[in-house]
Every structure is written in C-alpha cells, then in structure tokens.
N, C-alpha and C positions, 0 to 999 in steps of 0.2 A: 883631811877632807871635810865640807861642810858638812851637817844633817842635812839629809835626805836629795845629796847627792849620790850619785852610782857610777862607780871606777869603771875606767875604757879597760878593757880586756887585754891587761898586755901579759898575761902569764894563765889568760884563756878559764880565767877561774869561774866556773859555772853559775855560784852564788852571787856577784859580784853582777855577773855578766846579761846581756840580754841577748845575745847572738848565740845560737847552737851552732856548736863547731861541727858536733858529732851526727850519726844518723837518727834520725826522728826515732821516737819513741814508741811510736805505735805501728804497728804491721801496715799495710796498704789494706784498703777495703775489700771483701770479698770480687766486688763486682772489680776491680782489679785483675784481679788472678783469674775470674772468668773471662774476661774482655784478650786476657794476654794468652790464654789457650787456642780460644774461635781467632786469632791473627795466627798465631803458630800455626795450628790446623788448617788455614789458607795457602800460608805458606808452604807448608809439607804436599798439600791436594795440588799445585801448581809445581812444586819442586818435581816431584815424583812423574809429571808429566814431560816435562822437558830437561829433566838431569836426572835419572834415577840415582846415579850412585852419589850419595850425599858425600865422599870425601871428598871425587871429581869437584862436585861444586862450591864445596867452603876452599876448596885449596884454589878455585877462579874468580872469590871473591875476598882472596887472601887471609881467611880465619883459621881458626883449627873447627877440625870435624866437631868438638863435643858442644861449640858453641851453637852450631846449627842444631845439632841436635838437641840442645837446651832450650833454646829458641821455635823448634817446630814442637817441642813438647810443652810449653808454658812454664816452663821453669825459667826461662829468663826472657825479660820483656826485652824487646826489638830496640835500640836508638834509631832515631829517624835518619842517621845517616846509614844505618843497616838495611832501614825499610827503602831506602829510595837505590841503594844498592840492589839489592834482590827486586825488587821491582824493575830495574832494569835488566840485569839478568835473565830473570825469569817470563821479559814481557807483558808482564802484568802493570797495571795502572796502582799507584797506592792507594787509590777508592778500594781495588778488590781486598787489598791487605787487611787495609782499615775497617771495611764496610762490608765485602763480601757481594761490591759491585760489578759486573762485567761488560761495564759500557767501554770500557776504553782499554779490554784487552783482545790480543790479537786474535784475527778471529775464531783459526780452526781450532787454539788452544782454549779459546772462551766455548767453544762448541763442544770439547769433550769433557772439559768442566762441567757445564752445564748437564750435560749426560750421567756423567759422575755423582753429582751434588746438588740436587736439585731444587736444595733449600739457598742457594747461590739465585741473586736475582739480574736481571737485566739492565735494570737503569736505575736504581737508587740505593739506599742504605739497607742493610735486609735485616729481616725481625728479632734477630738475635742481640742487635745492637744498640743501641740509644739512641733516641731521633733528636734533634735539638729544637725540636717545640711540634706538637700535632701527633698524631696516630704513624706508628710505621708502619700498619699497612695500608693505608692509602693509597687510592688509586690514582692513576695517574690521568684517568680518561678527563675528554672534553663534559662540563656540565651539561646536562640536558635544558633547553631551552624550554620554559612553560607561553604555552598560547594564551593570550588572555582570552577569556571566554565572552 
C-alpha cells in the first residue's frame, strides 16, 4: 500500500480504520440521563392514569414488563417507535412525552394530570426542558400595544 494511504476496514481493524464499529467511547451527557428520566416520569404519571397495572400494559403494547419498567425509571431511553406507541396507547400527544405539553391530550385525562403535576404545562415546552432558542418561560400573552403620546 502507498505512504500515507489508509486500508478499507475489511478485518475491522481499529488502527487502520476510520469507522467505529463498536459503541462510542464515552457515556452520554449527564443532561441525557436527566432528559430520559422527566419522559419516563411522563410516561409512568400518564400510564398509572389510564393502565395501572404496568404488566396489563407492556403485554398490549407487546413488550416484556421490565422494559416499561426500565423506561418509566430512566434506565433506558424510549425509541421513537416506543414513544409514538405509548403515546397512542396511552392518549397522550408525544409533545406531552417529549415536553410535558398538554395541548393535545385527551381531555379529562389532561385534567387529572394537570391536577396531579402541576409543573405539566398547557400549551408549550415546560421548564424542565430545553427551548430551541429564547427563554422557556415565556409568555404566551398578546404584546401590549404602546399609545404614542
């Protein structure tokens, strides 16, 4: 091979190589593992409303029990094919999952949420979460218009 060429990985050899076959190297960021708790904890505050018995409801959305249970404790983060499952399931919008919205979940189970968790908000991203640009708490109201004098 010439200098300062670099062999295609056909025996996957890491020094050689520029693709990582294996899992990354370093853990996921703290704000990770917080982020994956507050959806668990959405999830579990909504499960417990409309399914209590958590085996009842992983065996109706075909998993085994201990993944929910992994899943509503932050031990393992959600696939989005899991989120938009449970989210229909459970009625919920996957804004509430994600965000801890309750704009587009159904109502009287947004109402005893609401009652329940009161840090749960009505119409946008709530403050436990990362905004994608501005202040999250932010109001929503109309500006006040100034009079010129």
């Amino acid at each position: 091979m010439p200098p300062g060429q670099v062999a295609i990985c056909p025996a996957r050899q890491k020094r050689d190589c520029f693709i990582n076959w294996g899992m990354p190297n370093q853990p996921r960021p703290v704000s990770y593992k917080d982020l994956t708790k507050v959806i668990g904890q959405r999830i579990r505050w909504a499960r417990e409303l409309v399914e209590p018995n958590r085996a009842e409801f992983a065996r109706a959305m075909g998993v085994d029990r201990s993944t929910i249970r992994d899943i509503e404790s932050g031990r393992r983060t959600p696939s989005i094919f899991n989120i938009i499952e449970i989210s229909h399931r459970l009625r919920v919008s996957e804004a509430y999952i994600l965000y801890g919205s309750l704009r587009d979940v159904d109502g009287e189970l947004a109402g005893k949420l609401a009652l329940r968790h009161p840090e749960l908000v009505a119409g946008g991203p709530s403050s436990d979460t990362p905004s994608r640009g501005g202040s999250a708490n932010t109001s929503h109201q109309p500006k006040k218009q100034v009079q010129p004098a």
